[in-house]
Gaussian input, Z-matrix of N, CA and C with variables (Angstrom, degrees):
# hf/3-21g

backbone

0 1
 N
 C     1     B1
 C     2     B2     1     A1
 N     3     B3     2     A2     1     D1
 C     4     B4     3     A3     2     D2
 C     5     B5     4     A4     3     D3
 N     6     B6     5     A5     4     D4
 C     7     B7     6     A6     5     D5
 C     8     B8     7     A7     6     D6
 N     9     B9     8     A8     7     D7
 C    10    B10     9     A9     8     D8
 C    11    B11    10    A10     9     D9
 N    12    B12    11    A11    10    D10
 C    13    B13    12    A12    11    D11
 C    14    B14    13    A13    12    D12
 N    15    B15    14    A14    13    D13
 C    16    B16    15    A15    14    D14
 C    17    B17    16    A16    15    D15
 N    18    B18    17    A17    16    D16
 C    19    B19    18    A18    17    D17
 C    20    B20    19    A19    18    D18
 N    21    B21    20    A20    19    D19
 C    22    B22    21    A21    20    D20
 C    23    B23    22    A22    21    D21
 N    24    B24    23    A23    22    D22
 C    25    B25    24    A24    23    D23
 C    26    B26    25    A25    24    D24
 N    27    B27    26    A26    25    D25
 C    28    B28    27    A27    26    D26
 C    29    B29    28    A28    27    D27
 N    30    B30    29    A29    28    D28
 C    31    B31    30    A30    29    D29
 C    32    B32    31    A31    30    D30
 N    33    B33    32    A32    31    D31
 C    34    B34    33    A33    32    D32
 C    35    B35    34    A34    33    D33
 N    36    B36    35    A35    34    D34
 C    37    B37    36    A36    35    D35
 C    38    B38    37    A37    36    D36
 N    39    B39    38    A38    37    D37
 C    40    B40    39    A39    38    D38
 C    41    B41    40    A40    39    D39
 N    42    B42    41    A41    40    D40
 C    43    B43    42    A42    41    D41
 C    44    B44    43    A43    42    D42
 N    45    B45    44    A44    43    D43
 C    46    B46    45    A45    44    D44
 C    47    B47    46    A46    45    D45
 N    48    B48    47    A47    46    D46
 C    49    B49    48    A48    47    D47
 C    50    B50    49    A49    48    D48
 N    51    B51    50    A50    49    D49
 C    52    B52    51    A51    50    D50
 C    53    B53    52    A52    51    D51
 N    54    B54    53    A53    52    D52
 C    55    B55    54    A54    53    D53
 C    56    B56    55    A55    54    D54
 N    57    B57    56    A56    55    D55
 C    58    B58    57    A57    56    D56
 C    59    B59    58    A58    57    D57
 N    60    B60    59    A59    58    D58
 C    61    B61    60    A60    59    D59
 C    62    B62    61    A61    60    D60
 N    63    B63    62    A62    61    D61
 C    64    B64    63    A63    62    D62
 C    65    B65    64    A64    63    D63
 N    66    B66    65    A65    64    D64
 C    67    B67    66    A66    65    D65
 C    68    B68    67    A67    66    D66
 N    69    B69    68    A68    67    D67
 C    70    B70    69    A69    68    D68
 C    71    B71    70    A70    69    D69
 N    72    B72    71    A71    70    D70
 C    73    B73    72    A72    71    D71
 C    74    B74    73    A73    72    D72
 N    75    B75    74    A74    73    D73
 C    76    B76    75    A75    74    D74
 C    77    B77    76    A76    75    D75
 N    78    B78    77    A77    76    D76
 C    79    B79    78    A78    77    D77
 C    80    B80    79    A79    78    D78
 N    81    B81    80    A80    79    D79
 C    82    B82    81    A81    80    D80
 C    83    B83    82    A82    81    D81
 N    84    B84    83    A83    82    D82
 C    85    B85    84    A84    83    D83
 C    86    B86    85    A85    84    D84
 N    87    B87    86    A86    85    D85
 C    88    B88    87    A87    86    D86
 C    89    B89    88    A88    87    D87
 N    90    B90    89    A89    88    D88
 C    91    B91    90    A90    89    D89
 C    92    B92    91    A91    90    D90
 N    93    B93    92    A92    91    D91
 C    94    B94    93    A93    92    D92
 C    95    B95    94    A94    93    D93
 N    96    B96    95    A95    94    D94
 C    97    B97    96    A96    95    D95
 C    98    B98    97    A97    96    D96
 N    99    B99    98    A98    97    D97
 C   100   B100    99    A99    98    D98
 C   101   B101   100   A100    99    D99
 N   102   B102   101   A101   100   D100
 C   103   B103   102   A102   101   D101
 C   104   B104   103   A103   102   D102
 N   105   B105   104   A104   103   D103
 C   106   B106   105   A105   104   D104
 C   107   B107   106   A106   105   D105
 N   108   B108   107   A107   106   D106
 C   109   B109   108   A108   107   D107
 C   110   B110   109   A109   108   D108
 N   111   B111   110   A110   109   D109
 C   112   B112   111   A111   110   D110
 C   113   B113   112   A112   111   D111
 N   114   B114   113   A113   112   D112
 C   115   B115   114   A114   113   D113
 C   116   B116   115   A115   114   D114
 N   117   B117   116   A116   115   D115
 C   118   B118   117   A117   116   D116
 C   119   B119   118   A118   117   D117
 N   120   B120   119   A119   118   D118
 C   121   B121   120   A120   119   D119
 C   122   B122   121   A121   120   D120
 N   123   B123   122   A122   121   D121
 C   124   B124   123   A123   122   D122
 C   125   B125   124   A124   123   D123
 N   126   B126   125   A125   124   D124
 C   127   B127   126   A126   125   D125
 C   128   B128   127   A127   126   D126
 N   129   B129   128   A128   127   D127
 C   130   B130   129   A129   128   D128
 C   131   B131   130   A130   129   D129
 N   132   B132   131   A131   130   D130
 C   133   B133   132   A132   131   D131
 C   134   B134   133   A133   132   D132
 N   135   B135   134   A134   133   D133
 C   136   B136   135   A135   134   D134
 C   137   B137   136   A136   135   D135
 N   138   B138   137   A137   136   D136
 C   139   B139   138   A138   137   D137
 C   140   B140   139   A139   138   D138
 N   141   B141   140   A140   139   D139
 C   142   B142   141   A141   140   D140
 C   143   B143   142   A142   141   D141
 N   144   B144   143   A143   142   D142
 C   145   B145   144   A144   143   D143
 C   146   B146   145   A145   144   D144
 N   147   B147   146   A146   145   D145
 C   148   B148   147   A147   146   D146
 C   149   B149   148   A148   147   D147
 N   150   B150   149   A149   148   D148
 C   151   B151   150   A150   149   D149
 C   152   B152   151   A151   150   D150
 N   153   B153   152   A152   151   D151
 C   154   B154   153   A153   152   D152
 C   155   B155   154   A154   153   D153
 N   156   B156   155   A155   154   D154
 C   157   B157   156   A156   155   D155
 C   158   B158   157   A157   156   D156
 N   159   B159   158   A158   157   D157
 C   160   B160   159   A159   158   D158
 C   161   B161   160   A160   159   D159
 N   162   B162   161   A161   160   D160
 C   163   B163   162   A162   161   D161
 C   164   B164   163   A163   162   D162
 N   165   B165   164   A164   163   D163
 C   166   B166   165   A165   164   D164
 C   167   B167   166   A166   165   D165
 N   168   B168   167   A167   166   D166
 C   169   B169   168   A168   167   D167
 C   170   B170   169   A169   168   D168
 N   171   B171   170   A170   169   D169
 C   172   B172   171   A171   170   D170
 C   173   B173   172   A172   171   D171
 N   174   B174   173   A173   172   D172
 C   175   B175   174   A174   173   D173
 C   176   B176   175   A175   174   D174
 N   177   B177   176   A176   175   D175
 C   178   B178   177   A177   176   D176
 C   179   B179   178   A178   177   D177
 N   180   B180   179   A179   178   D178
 C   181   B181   180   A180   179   D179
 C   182   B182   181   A181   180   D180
 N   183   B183   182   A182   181   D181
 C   184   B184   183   A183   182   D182
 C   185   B185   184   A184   183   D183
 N   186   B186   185   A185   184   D184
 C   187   B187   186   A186   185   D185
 C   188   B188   187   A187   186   D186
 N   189   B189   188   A188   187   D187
 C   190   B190   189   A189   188   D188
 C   191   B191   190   A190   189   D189
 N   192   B192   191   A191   190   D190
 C   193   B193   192   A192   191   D191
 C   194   B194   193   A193   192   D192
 N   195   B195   194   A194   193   D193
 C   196   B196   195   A195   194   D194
 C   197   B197   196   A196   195   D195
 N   198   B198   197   A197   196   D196
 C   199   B199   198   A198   197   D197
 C   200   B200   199   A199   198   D198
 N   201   B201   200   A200   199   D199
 C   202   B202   201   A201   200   D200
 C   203   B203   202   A202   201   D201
 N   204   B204   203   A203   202   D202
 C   205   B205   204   A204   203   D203
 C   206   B206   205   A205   204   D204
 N   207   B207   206   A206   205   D205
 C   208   B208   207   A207   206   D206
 C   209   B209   208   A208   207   D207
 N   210   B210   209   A209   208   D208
 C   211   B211   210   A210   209   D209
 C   212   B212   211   A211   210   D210
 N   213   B213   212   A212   211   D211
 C   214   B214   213   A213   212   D212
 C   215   B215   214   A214   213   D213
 N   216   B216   215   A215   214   D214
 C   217   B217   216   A216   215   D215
 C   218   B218   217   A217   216   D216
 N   219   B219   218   A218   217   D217
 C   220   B220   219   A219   218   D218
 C   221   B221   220   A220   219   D219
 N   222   B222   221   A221   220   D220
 C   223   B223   222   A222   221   D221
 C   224   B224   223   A223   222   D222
 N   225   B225   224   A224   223   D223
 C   226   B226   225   A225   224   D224
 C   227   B227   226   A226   225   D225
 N   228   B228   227   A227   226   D226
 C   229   B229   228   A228   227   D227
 C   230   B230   229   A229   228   D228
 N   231   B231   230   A230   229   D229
 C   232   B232   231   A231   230   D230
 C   233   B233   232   A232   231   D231
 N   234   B234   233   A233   232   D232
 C   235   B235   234   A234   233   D233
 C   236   B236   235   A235   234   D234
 N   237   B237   236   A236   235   D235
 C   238   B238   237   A237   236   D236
 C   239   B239   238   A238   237   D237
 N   240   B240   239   A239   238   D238
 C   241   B241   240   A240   239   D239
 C   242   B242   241   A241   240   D240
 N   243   B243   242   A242   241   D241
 C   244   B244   243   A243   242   D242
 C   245   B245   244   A244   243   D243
 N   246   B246   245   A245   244   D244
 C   247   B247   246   A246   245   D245
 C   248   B248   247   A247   246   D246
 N   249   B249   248   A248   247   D247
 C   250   B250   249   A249   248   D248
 C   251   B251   250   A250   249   D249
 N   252   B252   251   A251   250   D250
 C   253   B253   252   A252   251   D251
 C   254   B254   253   A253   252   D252
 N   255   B255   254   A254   253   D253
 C   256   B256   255   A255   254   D254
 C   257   B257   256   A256   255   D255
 N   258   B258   257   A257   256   D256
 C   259   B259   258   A258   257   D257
 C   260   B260   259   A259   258   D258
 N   261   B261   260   A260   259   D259
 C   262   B262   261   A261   260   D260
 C   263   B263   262   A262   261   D261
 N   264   B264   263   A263   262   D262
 C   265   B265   264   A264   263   D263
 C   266   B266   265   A265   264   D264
 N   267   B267   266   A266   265   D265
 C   268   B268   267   A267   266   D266
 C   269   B269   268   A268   267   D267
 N   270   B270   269   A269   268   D268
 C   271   B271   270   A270   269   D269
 C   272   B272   271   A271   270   D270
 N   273   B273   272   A272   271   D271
 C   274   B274   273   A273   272   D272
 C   275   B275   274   A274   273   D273
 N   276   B276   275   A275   274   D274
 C   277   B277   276   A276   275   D275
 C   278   B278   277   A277   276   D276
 N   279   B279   278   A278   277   D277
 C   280   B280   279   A279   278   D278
 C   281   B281   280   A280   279   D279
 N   282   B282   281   A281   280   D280
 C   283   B283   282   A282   281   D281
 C   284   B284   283   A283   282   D282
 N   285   B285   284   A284   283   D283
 C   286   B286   285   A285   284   D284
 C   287   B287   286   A286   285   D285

   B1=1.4552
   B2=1.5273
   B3=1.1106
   B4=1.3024
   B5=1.7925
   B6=1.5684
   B7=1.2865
   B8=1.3981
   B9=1.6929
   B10=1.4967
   B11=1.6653
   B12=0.9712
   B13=1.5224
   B14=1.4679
   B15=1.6092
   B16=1.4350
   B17=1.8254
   B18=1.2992
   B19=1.6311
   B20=1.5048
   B21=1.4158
   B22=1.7908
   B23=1.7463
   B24=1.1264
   B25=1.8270
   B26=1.7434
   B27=1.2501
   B28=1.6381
   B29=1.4121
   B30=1.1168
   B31=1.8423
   B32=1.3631
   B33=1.3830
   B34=0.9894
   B35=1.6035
   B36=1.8774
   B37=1.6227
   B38=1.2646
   B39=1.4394
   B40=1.2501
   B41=1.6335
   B42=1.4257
   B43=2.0391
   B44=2.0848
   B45=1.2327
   B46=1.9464
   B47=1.6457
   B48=1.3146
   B49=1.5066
   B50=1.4978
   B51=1.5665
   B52=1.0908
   B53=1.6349
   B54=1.2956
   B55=1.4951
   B56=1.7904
   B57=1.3851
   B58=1.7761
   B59=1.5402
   B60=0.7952
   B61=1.3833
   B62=1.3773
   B63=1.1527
   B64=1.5618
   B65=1.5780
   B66=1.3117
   B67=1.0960
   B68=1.7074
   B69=1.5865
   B70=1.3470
   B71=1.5485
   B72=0.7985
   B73=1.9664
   B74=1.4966
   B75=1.1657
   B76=1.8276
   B77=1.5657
   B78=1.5052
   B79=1.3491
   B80=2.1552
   B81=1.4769
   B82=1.5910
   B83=1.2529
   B84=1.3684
   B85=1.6274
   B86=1.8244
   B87=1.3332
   B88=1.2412
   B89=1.1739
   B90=1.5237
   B91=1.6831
   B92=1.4847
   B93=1.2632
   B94=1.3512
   B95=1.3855
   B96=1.1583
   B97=1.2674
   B98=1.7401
   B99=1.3253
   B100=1.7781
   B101=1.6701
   B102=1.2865
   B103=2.1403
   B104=1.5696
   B105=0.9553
   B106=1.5739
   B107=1.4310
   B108=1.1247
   B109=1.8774
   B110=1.6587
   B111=1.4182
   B112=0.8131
   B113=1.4868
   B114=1.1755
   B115=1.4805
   B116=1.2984
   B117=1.1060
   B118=1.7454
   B119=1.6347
   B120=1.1574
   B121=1.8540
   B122=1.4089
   B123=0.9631
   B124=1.8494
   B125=1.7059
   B126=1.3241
   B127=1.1613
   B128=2.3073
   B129=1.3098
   B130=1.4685
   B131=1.8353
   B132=1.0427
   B133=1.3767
   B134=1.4359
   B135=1.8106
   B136=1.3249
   B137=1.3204
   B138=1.7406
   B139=1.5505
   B140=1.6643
   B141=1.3844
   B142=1.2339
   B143=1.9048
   B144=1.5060
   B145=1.7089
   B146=0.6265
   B147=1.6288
   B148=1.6874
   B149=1.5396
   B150=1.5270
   B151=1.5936
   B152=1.9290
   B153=1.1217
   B154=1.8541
   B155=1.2648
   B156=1.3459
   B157=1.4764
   B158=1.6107
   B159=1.5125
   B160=1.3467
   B161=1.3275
   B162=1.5343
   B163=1.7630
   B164=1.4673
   B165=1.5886
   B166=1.4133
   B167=1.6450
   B168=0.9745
   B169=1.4644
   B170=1.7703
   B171=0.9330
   B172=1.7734
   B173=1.5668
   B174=1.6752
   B175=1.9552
   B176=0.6792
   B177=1.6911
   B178=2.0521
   B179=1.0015
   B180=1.9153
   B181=1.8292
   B182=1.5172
   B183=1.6990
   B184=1.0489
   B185=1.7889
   B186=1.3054
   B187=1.7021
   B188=1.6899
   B189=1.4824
   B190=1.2520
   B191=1.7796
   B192=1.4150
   B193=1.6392
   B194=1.4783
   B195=1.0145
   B196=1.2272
   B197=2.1581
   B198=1.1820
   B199=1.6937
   B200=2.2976
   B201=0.7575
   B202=1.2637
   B203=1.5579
   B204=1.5658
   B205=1.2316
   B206=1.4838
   B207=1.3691
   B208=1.4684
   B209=1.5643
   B210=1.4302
   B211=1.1453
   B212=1.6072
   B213=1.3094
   B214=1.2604
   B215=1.3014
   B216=1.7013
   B217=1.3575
   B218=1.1473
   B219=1.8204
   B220=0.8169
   B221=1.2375
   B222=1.2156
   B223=1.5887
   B224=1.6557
   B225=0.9492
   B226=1.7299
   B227=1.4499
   B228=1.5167
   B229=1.3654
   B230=1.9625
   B231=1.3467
   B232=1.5266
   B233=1.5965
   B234=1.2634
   B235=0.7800
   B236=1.5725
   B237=1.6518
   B238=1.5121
   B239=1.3785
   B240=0.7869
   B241=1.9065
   B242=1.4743
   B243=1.8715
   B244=1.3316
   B245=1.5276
   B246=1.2839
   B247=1.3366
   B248=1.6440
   B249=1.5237
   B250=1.3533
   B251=1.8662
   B252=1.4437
   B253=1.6256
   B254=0.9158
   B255=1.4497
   B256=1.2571
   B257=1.4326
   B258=1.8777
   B259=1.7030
   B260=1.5659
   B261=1.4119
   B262=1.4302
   B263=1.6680
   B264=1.5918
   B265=1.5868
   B266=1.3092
   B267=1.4622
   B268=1.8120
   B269=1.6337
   B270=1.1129
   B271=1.6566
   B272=1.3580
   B273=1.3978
   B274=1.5984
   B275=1.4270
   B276=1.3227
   B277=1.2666
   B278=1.4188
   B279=1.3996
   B280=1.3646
   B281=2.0572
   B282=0.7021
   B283=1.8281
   B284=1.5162
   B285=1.3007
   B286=1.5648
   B287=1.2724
   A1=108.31
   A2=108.69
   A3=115.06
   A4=135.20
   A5=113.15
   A6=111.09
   A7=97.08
   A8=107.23
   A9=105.69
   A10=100.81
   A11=104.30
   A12=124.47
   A13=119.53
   A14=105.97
   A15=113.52
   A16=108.70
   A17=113.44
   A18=97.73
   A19=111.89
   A20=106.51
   A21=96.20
   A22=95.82
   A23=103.51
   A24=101.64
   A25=111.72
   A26=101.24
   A27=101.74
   A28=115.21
   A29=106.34
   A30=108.22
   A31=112.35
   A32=127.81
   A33=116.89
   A34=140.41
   A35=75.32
   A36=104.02
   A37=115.45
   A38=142.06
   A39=129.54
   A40=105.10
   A41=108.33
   A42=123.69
   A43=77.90
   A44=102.82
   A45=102.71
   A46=101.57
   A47=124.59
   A48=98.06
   A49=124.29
   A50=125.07
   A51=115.58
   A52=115.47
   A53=119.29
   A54=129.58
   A55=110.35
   A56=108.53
   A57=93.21
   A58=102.03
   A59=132.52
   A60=129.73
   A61=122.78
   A62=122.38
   A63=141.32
   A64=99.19
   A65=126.08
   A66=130.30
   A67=99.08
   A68=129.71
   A69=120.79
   A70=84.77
   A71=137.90
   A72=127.60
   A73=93.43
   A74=126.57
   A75=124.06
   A76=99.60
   A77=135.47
   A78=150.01
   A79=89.55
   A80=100.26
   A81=111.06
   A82=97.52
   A83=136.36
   A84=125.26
   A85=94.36
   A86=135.55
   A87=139.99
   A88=109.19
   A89=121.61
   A90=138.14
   A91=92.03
   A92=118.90
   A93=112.99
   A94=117.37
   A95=119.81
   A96=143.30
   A97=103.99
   A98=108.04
   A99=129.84
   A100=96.65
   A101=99.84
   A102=86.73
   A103=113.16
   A104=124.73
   A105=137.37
   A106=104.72
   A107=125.96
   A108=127.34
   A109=94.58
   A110=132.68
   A111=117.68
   A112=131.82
   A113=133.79
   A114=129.69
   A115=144.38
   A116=94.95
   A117=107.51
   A118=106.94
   A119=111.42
   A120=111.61
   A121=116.80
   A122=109.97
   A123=118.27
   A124=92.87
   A125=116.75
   A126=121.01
   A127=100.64
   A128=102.51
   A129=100.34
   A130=99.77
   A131=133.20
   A132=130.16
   A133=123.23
   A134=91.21
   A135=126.10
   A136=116.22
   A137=116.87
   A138=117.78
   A139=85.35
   A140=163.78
   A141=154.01
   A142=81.96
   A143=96.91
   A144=118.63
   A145=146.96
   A146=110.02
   A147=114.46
   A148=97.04
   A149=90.48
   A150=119.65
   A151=110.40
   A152=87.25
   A153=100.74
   A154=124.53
   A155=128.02
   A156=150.61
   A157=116.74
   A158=114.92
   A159=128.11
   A160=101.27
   A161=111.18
   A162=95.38
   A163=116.80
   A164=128.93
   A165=109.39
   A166=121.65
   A167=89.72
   A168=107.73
   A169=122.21
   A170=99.12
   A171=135.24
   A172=95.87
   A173=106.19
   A174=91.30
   A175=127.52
   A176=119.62
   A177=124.58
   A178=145.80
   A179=86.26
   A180=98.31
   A181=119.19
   A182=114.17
   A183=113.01
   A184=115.74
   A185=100.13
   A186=114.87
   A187=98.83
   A188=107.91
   A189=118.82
   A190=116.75
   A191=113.93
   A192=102.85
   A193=128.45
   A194=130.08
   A195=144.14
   A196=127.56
   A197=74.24
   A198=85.71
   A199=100.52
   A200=111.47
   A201=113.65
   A202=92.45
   A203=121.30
   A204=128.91
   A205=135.47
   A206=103.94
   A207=113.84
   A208=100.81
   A209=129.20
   A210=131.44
   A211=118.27
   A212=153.63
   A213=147.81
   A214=130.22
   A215=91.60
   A216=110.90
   A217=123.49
   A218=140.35
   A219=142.08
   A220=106.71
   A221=132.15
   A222=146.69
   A223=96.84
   A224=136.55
   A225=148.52
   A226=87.83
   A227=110.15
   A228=126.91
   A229=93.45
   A230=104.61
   A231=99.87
   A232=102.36
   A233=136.26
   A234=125.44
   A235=141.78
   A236=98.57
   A237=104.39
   A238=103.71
   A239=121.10
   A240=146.81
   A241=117.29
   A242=106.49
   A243=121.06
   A244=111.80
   A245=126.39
   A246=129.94
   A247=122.76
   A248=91.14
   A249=109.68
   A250=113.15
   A251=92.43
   A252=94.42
   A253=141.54
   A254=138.78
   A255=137.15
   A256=114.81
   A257=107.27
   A258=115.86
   A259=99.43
   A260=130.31
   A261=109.49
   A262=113.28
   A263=126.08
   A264=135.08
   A265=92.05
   A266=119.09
   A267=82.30
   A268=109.77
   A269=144.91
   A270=145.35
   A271=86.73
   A272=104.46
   A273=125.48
   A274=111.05
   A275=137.56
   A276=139.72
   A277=111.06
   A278=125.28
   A279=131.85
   A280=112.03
   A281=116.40
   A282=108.14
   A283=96.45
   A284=93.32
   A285=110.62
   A286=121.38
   D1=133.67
   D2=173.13
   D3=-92.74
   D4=128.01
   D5=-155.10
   D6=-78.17
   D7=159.39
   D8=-179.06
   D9=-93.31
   D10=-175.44
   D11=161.69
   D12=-87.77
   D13=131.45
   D14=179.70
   D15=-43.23
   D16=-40.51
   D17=-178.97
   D18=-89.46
   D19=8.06
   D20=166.97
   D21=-90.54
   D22=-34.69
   D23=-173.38
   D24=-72.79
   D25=-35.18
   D26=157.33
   D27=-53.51
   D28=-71.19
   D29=179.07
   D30=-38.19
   D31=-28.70
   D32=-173.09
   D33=-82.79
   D34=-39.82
   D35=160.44
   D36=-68.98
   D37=-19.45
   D38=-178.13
   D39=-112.38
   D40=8.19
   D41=164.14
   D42=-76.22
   D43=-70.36
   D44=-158.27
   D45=-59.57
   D46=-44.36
   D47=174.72
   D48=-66.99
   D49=-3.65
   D50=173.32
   D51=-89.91
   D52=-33.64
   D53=156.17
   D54=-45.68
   D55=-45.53
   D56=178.45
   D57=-91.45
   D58=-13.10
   D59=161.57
   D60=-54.01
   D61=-58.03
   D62=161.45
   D63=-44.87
   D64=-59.22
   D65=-149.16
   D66=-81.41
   D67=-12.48
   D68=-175.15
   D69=-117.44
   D70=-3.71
   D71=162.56
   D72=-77.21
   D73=-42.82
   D74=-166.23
   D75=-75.83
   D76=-41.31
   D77=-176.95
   D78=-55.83
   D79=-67.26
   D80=-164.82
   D81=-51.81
   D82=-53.84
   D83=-148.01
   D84=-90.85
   D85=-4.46
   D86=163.30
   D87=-68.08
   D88=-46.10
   D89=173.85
   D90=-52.16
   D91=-59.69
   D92=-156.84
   D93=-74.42
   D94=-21.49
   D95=-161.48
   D96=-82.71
   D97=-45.94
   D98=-178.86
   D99=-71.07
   D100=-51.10
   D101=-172.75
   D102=-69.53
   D103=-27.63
   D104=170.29
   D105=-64.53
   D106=-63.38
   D107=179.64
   D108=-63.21
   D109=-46.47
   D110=172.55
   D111=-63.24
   D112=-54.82
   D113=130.50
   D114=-6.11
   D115=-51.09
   D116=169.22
   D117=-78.44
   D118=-51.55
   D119=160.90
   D120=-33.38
   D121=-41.38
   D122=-164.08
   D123=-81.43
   D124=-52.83
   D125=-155.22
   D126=-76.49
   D127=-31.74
   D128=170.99
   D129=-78.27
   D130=-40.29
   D131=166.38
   D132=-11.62
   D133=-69.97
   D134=-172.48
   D135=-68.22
   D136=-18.27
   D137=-176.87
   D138=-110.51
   D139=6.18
   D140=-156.00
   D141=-104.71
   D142=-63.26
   D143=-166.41
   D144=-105.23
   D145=31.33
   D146=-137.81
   D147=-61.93
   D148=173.18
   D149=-159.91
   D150=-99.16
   D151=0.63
   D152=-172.87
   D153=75.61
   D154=-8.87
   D155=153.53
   D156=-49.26
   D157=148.07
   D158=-165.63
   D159=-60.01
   D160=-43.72
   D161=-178.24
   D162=-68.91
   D163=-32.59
   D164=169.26
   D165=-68.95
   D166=-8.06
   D167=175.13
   D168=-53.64
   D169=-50.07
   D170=-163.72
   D171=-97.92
   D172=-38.07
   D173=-159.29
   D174=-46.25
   D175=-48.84
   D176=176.55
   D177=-52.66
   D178=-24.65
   D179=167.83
   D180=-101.35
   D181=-9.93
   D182=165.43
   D183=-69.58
   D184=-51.42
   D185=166.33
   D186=-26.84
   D187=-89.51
   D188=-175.87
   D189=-32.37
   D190=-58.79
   D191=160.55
   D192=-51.38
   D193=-50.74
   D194=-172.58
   D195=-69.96
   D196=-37.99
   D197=-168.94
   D198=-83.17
   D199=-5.29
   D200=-164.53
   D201=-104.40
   D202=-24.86
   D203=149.09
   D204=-52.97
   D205=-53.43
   D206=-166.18
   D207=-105.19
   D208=22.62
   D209=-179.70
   D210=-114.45
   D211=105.15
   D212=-165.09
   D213=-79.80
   D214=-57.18
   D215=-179.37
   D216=-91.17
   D217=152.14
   D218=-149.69
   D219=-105.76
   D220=-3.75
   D221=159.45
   D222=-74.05
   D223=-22.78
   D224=-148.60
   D225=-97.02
   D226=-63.59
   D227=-143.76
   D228=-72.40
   D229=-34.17
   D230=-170.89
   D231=-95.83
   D232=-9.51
   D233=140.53
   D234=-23.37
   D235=-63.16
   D236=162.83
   D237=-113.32
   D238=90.62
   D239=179.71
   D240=-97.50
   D241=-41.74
   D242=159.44
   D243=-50.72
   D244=-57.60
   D245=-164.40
   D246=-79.16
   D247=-19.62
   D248=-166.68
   D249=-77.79
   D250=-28.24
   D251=-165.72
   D252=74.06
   D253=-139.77
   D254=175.70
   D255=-68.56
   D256=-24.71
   D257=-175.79
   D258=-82.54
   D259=5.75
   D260=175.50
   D261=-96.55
   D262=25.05
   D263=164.84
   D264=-100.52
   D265=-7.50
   D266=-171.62
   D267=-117.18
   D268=152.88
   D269=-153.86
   D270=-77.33
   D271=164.64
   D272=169.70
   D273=-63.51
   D274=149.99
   D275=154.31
   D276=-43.06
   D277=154.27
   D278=-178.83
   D279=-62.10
   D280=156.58
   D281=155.32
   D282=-72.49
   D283=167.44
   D284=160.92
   D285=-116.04

């Protein structure tokens, strides 16, 4: 059998750290991806049933302030249209 060369065995090792590399960025944005759906679950939960507590208390109108903020797109905006209210006919504020 024939031995390779240190820069074929380099190449190779830095071919496999880019495959597990890829493969723990694809693992992370799945992580990230699950606490957000999960989050957002909790948070439609909390407006379906609320719990009688100050934060369900507050959520709809905090929702309603907030989301018309942090929302851009107009596919976004009608998306949550239910939550949005009367502020989901009108466009987002500009960036600055």
């Amino acid at each position: 059998m024939a031995r390779r060369s240190i820069a074929d065995r380099l190449a190779q090792l830095e071919a496999q750290r880019k495959t597990l590399q890829s493969r723990l960025s694809k693992q992370e944005r799945a992580k990230d991806t699950r606490r957000k759906v999960l989050l957002g679950a909790l948070v439609l939960h909390r407006l379906d049933k609320p719990d009688g507590s100050e934060v369900c208390k507050n959520l709809p109108a905090w929702l309603e302030q907030e989301l018309p903020k942090f929302l851009t797109r107009a596919d976004d905006i009608a998306l949550f249209a239910d939550l949005l209210g009367k502020a989901a006919g009108t466009p987002p504020p500009e960036p600055h």
